[in-house]
C-alpha positions in Angstrom: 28.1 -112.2 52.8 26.3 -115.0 54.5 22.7 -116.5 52.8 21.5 -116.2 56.9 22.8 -112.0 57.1 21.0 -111.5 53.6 17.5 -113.1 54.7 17.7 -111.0 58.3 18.5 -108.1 56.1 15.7 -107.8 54.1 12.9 -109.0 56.6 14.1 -106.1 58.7 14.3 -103.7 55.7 10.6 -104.5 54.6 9.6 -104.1 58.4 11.5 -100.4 58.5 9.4 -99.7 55.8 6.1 -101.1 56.2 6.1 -98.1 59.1 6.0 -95.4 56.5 2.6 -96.3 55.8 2.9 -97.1 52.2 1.5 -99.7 50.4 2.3 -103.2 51.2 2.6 -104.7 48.1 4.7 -101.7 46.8 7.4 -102.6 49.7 7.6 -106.6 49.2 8.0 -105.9 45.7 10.7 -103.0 46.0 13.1 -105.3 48.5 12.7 -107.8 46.7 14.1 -106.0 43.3 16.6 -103.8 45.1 18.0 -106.7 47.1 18.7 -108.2 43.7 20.4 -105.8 42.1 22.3 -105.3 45.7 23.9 -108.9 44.9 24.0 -109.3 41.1 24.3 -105.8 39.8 23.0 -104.6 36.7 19.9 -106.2 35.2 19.0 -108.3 38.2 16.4 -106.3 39.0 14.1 -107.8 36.2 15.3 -111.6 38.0 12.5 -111.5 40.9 9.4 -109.8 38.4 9.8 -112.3 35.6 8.1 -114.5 38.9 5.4 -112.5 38.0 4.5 -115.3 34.6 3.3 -117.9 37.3 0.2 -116.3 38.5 -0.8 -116.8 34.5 -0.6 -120.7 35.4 -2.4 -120.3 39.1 -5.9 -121.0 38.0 -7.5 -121.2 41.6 -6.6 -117.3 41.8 -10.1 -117.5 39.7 -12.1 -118.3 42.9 -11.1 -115.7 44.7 -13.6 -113.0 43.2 -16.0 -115.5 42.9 -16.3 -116.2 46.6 -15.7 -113.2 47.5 -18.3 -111.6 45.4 -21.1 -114.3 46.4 -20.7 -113.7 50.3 -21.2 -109.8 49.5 -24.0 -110.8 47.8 -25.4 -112.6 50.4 -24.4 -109.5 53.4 -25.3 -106.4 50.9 -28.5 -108.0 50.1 -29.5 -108.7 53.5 -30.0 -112.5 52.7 -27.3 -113.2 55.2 -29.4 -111.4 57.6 -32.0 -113.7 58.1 -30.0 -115.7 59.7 -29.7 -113.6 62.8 -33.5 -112.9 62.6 -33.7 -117.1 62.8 -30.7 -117.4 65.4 -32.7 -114.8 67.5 -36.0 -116.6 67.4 -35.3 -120.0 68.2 -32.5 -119.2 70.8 -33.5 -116.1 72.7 -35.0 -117.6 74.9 -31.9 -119.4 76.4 -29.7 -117.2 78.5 -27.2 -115.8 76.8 -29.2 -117.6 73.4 -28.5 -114.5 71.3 -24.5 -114.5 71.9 -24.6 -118.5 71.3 -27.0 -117.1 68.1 -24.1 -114.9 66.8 -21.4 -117.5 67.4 -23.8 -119.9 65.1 -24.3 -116.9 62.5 -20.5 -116.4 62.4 -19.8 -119.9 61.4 -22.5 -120.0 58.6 -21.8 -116.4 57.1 -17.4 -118.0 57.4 -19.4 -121.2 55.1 -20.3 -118.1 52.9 -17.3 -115.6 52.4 -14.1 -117.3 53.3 -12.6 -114.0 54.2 -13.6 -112.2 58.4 -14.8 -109.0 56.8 -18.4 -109.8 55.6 -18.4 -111.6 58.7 -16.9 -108.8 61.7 -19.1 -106.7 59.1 -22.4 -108.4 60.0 -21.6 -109.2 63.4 -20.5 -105.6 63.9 -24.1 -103.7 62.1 -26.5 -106.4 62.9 -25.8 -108.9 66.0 -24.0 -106.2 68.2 -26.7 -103.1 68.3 -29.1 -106.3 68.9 -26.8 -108.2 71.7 -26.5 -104.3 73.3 -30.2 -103.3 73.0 -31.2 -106.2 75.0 -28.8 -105.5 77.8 -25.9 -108.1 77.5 -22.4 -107.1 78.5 -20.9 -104.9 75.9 -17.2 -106.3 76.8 -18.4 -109.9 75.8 -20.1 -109.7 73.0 -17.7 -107.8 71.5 -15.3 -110.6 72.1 -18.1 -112.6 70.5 -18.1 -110.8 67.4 -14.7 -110.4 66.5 -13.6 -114.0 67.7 -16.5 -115.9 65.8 -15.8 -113.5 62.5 -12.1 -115.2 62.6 -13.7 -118.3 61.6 -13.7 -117.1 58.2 -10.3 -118.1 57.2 -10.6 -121.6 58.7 -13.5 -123.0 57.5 -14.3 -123.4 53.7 -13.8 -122.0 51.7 -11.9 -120.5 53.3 -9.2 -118.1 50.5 -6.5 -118.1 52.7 -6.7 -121.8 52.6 -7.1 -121.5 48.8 -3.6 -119.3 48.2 -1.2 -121.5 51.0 -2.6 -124.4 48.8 -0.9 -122.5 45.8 2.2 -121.9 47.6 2.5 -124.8 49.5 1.3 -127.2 46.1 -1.2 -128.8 48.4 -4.4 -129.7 47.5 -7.0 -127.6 48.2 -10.0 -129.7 48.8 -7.5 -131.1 51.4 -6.8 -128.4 53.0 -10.8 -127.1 53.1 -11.6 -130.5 54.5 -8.7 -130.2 57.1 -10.1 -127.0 58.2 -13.9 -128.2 59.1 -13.0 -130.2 62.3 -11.1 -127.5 63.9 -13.4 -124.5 63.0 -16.3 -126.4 64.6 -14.1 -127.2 67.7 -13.6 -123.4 68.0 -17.0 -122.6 67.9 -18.0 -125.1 69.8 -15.1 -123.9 72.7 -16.6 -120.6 72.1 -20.1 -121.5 72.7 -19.3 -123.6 75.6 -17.4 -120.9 77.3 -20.6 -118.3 76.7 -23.2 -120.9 77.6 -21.0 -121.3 81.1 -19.6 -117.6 81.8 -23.7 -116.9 81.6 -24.8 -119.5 83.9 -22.0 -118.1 86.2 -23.2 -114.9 85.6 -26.4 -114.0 84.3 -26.3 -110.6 84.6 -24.0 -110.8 81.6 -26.9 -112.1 78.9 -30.8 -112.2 79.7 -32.7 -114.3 78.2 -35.7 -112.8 75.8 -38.7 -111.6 77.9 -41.2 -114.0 78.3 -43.9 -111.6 76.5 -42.1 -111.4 73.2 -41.5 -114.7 73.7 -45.0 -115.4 73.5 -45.6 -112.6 70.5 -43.6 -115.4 68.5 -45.9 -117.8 66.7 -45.1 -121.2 65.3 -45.6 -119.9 61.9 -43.5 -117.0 62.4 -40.7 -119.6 63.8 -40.8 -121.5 60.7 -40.7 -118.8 57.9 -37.3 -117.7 59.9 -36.3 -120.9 59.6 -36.9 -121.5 55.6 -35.5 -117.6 55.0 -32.4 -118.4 57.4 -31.6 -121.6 55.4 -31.7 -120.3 52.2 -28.0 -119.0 52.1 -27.0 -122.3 54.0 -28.6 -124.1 51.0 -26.0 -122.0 48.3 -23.0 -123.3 50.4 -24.5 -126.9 50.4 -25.5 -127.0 46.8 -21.8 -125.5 46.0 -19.8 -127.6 47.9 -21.6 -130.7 47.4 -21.1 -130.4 43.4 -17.4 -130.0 44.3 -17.3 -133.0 47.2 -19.0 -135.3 44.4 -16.7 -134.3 41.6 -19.3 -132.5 39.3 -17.8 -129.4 39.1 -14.3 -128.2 39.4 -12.5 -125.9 41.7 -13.2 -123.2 39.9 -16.6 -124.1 38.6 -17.6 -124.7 42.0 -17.1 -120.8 42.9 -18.7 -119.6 39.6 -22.0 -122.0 40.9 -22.1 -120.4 44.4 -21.5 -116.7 42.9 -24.8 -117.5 40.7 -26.7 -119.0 43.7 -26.2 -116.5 45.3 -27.0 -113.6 42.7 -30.4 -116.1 41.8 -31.1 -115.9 45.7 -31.1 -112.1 45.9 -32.4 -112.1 42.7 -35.8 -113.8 43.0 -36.3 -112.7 47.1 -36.5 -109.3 45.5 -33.4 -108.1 47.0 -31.0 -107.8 43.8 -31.4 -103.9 43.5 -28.6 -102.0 41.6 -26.7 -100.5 44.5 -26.4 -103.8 45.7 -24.8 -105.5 42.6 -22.7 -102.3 42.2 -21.6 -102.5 46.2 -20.8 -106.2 45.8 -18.6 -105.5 42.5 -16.8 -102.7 44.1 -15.7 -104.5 47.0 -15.0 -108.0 45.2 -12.8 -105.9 43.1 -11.3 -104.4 45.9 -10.3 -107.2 47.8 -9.3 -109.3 44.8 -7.5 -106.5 43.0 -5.3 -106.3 46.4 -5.0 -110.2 46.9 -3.0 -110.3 43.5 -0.9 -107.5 44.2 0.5 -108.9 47.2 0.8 -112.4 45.6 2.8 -110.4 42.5 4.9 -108.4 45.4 5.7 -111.7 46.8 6.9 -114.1 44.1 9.4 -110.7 43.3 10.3 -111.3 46.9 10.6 -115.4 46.7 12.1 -115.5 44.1 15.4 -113.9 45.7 14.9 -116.2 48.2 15.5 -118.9 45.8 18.4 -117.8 43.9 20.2 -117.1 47.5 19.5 -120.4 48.5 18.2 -118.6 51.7 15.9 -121.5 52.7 18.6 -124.3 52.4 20.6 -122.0 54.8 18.2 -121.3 57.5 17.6 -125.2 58.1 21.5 -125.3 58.3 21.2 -123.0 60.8 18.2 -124.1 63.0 18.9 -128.0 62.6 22.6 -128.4 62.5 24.3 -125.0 63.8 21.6 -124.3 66.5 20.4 -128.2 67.0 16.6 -127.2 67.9 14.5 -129.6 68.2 11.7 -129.6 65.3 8.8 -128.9 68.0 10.8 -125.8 69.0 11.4 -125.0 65.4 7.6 -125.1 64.7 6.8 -123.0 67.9 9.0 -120.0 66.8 7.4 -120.2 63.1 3.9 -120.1 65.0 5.0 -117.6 67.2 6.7 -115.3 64.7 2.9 -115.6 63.0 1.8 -113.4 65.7 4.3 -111.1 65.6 3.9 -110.7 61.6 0.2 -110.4 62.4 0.4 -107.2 63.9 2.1 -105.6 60.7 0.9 -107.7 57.9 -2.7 -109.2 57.1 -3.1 -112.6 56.8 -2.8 -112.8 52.8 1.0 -110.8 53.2 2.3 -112.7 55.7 1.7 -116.0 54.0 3.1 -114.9 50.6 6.7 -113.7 52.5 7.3 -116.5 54.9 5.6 -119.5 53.0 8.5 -119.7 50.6 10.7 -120.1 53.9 8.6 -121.8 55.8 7.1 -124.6 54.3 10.1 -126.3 52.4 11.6 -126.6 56.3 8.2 -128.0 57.7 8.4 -130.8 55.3 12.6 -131.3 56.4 11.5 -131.1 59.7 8.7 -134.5 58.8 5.5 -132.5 59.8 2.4 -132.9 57.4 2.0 -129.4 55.2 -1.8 -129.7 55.4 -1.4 -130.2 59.3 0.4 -127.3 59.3 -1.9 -124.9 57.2 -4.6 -125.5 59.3 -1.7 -124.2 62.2 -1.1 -121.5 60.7 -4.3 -120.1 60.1 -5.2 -120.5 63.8 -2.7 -118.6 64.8 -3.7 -116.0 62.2 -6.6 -115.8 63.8 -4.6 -114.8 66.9 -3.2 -112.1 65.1 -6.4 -110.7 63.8 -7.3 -110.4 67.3 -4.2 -109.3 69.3 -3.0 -106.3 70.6 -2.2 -103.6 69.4 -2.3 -103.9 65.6 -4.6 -106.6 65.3 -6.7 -106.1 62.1 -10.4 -107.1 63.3 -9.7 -104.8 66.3 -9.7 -102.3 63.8 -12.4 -103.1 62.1 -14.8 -103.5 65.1 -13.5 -100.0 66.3 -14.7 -98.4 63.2 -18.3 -100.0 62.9 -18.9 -100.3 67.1 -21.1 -97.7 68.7 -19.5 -94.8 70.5 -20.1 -96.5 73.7 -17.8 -99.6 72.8 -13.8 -97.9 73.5 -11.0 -99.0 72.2 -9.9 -100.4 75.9 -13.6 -102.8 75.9 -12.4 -103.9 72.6 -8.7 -105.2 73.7 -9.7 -106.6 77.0 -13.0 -108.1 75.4 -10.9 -110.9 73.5 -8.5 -112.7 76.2 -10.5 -115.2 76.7 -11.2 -116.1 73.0 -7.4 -115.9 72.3 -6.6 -118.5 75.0 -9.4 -120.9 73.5 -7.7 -120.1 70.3 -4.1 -121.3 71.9 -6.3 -124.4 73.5 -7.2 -125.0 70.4 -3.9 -125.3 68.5 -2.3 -127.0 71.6 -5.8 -129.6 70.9 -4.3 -129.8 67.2 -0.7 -130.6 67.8 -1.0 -132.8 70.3 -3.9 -134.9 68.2 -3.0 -134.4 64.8 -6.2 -136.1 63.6 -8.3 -133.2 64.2 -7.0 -132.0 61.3 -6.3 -135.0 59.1 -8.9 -137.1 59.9 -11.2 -135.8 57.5 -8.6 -135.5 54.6 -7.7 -139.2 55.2 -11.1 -140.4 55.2 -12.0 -138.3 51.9 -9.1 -139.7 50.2 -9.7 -143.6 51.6 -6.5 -143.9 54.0 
């Protein structure tokens, strides 16, 4: 039986069953096993879990919980709040200022979390209800919410970024630095769209009324400023240690989950269902990011005793004779189509271990590419039918936001999304330019 009819086999086993509705990690981990006693009988079955002894020697996995816990932190507390409140005071007055506001708040709660839930959860409980009250178009700044909370698995630090590191034995400062550029092109493609559809049509986003514009003092404008800037300040502090070399990796993370707890701490905010929230859903979310990492190695590592990934680039370069642009199209494109299944986190641990060795055959850069592939995550997050933050924004919009105003809301934002990875591959250096310069190329 051929290395190529094994690989299709499984994918399309694990797809069958990812239907049932059980859990994910339970799935990856159970084809993975039972595909290894399918080929080498009795005892194999242990082959893909003794896999499991390498996430003892994946120190990073530390920083997962610690930058997950500090941007809940920041959101449960309602420090990360005060950004909006700033956002709405010194931009309302521009038309459409409030949806270029949330975009901005979006890319400094991303700086915060590394993960789009804090952020689609922020967007979705405090910019929205805002952005609606004041009469802008429901459609659009719903696309505005859910497009701006992708940022948070571009831009550091970004934990996506931190586990294809892992995978792809990449390092991760790299990547995080790759990322920047083409987060703040997104944002920036974002914000230029809004600032133009509004001009078009103004009827879409009014601009603050002139008498509460005139309710504002200076005073008032600069205490939002200071309160707003005080999260910004635990990202700065956090990743400047790390950029200088001060603190490690991991030591960075532990510094920005203390900021953070110090923040809420001494603003007053620190009350005991907060710290109890914040530890629930850091454990959560951390407990479920090392299942499916577990799941996958038991996956990978029948991958690797097949010789599965040797074969595919058989097949697609000598059998098939793509081109390698073509061959790096389908991977994107098969992204999407994972996306609507699998989260981010799954999707990288099952195809990374197929993917990546053939992107380095095929001469493209590996960091290059992870800054790729998490764009076209993005995509997913976003796309029809199954995308996750579609999900999430139908569960925290108000009753008069439907499902339909959800999907049509986001065409726009995905095809500055596909601009934006179009932007990428054909200049490389929006991605590599930082990386190179940080590491004197």
């Amino acid at each position: 039986m051929s290395s190529e009819f094994i690989t299709l086999f499984m994918f399309s086993t694990m797809l069958v069953l990812l239907v049932t509705g059980q859990r994910v990690f339970g799935i990856i981990g159970f084809v993975g096993a039972a595909a290894a006693l399918w080929l080498w009988g009795a005892g194999s079955a242990e082959l893909p879990f003794n896999a499991a002894f390498k996430l003892l020697n994946w120190f990073p996995l530390i920083t997962v919980p610690f930058f997950v816990f500090m941007g809940f932190i920041l959101s449960e507390s309602g420090i990360a709040s005060n950004l909006y409140r700033m956002f709405h005071i010194w931009f309302g007055p521009v038309r459409g200022g409030l949806a270029l506001g949330t975009i901005g708040l979006m890319v400094l709660i991303s700086c915060m979390n590394g993960l789009s839930v804090a952020g689609m959860a922020i967007g979705a409980t405090v910019a929205l209800p805002e952005l609606l009250k004041r009469g802008y178009d429901k459609r659009m700044v719903t696309g505005v919410v859910q497009a701006g909370s992708s940022l948070g698995i571009l831009v550091p630090p970004s934990v996506v970024l931190v586990l294809y590191a892992m995978i792809a034995r990449q390092p991760v400062l790299q990547l995080w630095l790759a990322g920047i550029l083409p987060g703040l092109m997104m944002a920036a493609l974002f914000a230029a769209y809004i600032y133009i559809r509004c001009r078009i049509q103004p009827e879409l986003a009014p601009a603050m009324p002139e008498e509460e514009r005139a309710a504002i003092t200076r005073s008032e404008k600069i205490r939002a400023l200071s309160a707003g800037l005080l999260p910004l300040g635990v990202f700065g502090i956090m990743m400047g240690l790390f950029l200088a070399g001060v603190t490690s990796l991991v030591e960075s993370a532990a510094v920005g989950a203390l900021l953070a707890t110090l923040a809420a701490f001494f603003s007053g905010r620190l009350t005991k269902f907060v710290f109890e929230e914040s530890t629930r859903k850091t454990l959560n979310i951390s407990a479920m990011f090392l299942w499916i990492i577990l799941a996958a190695l038991c996956f990978g590592a029948v991958y690797d005793g097949l010789g599965a990934v040797r074969a595919i680039r058989t097949l697609l370069l000598d059998t098939w004779d793509l081109e390698p642009w073509t061959i790096l199209i389908m991977m994107l494109l098969s992204f999407v189509i994972l996306g609507m299944f699998l989260d981010d986190t799954a999707m990288l641990v099952i195809v990374a271990p197929l993917y990546i060795p053939l992107v380095i055959a095929l001469g493209f850069n590996p960091i290059w590419f992870g800054v790729l592939y998490t764009i076209t995550c993005q995509i997913a997050y976003i796309t029809p039918p199954f995308g996750y933050n579609l999900f999430l924004m139908r569960a925290m919009a108000p009753p008069e936001i439907t499902l339909g105003d959800i999907y049509r809301s986001i065409t726009p934002f995905v095809a500055l999304m596909v601009l934006s990875i179009i932007l990428i591959m054909i200049f490389p250096d929006i991605a590599l330019w930082l990386p190179n310069l940080y590491s004197g190329r």
